[in-house]
C-alpha positions in Angstrom: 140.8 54.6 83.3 138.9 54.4 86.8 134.9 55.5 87.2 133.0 56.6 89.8 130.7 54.0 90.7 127.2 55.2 90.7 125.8 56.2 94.1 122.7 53.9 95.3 119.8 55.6 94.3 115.7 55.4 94.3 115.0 54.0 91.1 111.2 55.3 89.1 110.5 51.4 90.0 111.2 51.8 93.7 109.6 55.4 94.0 106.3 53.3 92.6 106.5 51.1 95.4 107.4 53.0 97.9 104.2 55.5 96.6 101.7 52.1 97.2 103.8 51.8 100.9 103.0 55.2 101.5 99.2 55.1 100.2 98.5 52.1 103.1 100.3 54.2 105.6 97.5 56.7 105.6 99.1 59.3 102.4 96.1 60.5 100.3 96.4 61.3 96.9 97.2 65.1 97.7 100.2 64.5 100.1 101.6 62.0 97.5 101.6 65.2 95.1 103.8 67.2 97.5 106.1 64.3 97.5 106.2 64.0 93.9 106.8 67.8 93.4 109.4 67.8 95.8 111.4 64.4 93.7 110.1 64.7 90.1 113.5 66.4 88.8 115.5 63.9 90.5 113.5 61.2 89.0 113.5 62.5 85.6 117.7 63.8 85.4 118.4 63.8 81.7 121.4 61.7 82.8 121.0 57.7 83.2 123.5 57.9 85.8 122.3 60.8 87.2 118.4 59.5 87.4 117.0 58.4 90.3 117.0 60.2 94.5 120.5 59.7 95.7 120.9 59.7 99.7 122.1 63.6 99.8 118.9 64.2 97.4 116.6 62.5 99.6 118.0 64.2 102.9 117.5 67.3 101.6 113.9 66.8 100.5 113.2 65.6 103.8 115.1 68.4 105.7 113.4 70.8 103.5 109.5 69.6 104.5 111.1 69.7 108.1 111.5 72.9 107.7 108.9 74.4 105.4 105.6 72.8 106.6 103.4 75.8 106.2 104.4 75.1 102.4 103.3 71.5 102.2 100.5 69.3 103.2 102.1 66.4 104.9 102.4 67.2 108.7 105.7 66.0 110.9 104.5 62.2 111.3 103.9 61.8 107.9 107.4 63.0 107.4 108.7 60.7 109.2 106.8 57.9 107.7 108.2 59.0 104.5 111.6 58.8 105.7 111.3 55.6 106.9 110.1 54.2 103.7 112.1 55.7 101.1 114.7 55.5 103.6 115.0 51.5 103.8 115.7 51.9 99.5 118.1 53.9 99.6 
């Protein structure tokens, strides 16, 4: 019997990293709460396997403050800066 490896993903470990990257990239404690609304389900999956932001998961978050700022704080270089952080773990 063959199984799926799992897909690389952001591990809680990583995603408290990345968080400290983020805070002396100029995030205040406010923007990191819109990012952690926007991956808390993702980090908390009931499923081992499941836990952690995959690559599709992490594109859509980031797609999804693209296209929704009036909903968030974080304004389009922030975005980006998050990107390119959590980006390099995945």
């Amino acid at each position: 019997m063959f199984f799926d490896s799992p897909k690389p993903r952001i591990s809680k470990e990583e995603y408290k990293k990345a968080r400290s990257t983020l805070l002396g990239r100029g995030f205040n404690t406010e923007d990191l709460n819109d990012v952690d609304q926007l991956f808390q389900a993702d980090l908390n999956e009931s499923s081992e396997r499941e836990r952690g932001i995959d690559q599709q998961e992490f594109e859509k978050g980031i797609a999804w403050l693209r296209k929704n700022v009036g909903h968030h704080r974080l304004s389009p270089s922030k975005i980006d800066t998050l990107a390119e952080v959590f980006g390099d773990k995945i």
